[in-house]
C-alpha positions in Angstrom: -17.1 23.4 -43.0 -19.8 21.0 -44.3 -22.5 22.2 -47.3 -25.9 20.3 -46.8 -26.2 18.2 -50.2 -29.7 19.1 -50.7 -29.8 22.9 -50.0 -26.4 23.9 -50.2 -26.1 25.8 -46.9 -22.9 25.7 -45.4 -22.5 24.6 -41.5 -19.8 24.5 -39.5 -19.9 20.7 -38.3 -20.4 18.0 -40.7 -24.1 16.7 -41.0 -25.2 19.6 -39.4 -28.8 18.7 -38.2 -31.4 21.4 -39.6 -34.3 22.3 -41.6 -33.4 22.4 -45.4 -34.4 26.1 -46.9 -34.3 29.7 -45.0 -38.4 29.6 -44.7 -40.6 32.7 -45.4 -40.2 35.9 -43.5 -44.1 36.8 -44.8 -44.9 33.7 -42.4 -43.0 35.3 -39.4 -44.3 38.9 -40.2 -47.9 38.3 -41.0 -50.5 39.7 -38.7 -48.3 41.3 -36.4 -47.8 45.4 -35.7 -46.0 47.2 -38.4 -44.2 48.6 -35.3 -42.9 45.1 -34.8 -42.4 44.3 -38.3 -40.3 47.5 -38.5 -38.2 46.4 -35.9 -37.9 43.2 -37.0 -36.4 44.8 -40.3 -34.2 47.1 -38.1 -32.9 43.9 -36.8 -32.1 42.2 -39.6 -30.5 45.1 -41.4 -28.3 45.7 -38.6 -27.3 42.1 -38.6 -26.5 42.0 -42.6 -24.3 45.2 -42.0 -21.9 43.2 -39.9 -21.2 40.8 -42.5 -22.2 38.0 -44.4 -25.0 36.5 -42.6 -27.8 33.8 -43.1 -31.8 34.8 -41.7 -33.8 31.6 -41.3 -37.4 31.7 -40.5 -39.5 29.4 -39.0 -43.6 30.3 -38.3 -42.4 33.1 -35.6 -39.3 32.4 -35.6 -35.8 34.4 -36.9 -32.6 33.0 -36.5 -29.7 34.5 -37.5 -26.2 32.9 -38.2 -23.2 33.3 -39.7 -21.4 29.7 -39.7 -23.3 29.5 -36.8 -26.2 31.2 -35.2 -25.8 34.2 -32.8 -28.3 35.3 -32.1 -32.4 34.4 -32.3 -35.9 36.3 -32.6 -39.4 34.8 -32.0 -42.1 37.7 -33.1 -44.2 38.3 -30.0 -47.6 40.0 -29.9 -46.3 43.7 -28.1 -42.4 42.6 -28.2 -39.2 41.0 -29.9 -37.7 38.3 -28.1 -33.9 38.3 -28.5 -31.8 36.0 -27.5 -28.3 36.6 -27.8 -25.4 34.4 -27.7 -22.2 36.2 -26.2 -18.8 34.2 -24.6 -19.9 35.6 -20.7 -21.9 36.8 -18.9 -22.9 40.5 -19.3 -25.4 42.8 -17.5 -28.1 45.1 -18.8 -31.5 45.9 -17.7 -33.4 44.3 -20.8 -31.6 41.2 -20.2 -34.0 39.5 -18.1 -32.9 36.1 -18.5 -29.1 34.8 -18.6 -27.9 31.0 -18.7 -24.9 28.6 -20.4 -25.8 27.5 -23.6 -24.5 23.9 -24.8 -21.9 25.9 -26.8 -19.7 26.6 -23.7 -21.1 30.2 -24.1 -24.3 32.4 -22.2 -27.3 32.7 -23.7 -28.7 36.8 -23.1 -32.4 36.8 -23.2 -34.2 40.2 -23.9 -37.9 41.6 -25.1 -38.0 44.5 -27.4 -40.4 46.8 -27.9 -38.7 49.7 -30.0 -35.8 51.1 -31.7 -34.5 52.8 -28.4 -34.5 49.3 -27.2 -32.7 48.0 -29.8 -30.0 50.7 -29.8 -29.1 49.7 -26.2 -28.1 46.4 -27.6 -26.7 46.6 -31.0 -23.0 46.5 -29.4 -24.0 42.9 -27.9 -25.3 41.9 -31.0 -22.1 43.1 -32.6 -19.7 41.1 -30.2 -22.2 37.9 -30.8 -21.4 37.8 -34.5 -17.9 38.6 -33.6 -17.8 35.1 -31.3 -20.1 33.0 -34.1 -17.1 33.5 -36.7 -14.9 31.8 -33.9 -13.7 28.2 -34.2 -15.3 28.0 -30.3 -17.3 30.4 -28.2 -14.3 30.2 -25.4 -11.3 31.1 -28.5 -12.7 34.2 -29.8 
């Protein structure tokens, strides 16, 4: 583990290249449908309740990590884009884009547009945070 000298956050390779700070989430959230925004917060919550986690924003961005990042959001005009970081390959009709990441794992790529949504993929977000806490995406 290596803590950035500046802002303290802790990374999992040393000189970890990133953005110093977690940004605003009123950047990320501003101007978009409270629909959206209350997803969004369904998201996150769901994400905190399966342990210590880190949210970084970025303009539209969310990125969530624990030493590493499992899974990221970009706010959308009628949708959440998730993409979630898994070991292989899984199916599911939301997922409408799939591909290796440079992690040695697959990327799941889905747009949500409610809670019901979101339900259907809370197990894969589960098993993402599961394989972040990993020493590699393969030795989970």
């Amino acid at each position: 583990m290596w803590s950035c000298p500046k802002c303290k956050r802790v990374f999992s390779r040393r000189n970890q290249r990133h953005a110093c700070g977690t940004g605003n989430r009123a950047e990320v959230i501003r101007g978009r449908p409270e629909s959206l925004v209350q997803l969004l917060s369904a998201i996150e919550e769901f994400a905190r309740s399966l342990g210590p986690i880190e949210v970084v924003t970025r303009e539209r961005y969310v990125l969530l990590r624990s030493t590493r990042i499992f899974a990221d959001l970009v706010m959308m005009s009628d949708a959440v884009r998730i993409a979630i970081h898994l070991r292989q390959k899984v199916a599911h009709p939301l997922f409408f884009k799939v591909g290796a990441n440079d992690r040695g794992g697959v990327t799941h790529v889905a747009k949500i547009r409610d809670h019901q949504e979101f339900e259907s993929l809370k197990s894969y977000l589960k098993e993402a945070y599961v394989v972040s806490l990993a020493s590699s995406p393969k030795s989970a």
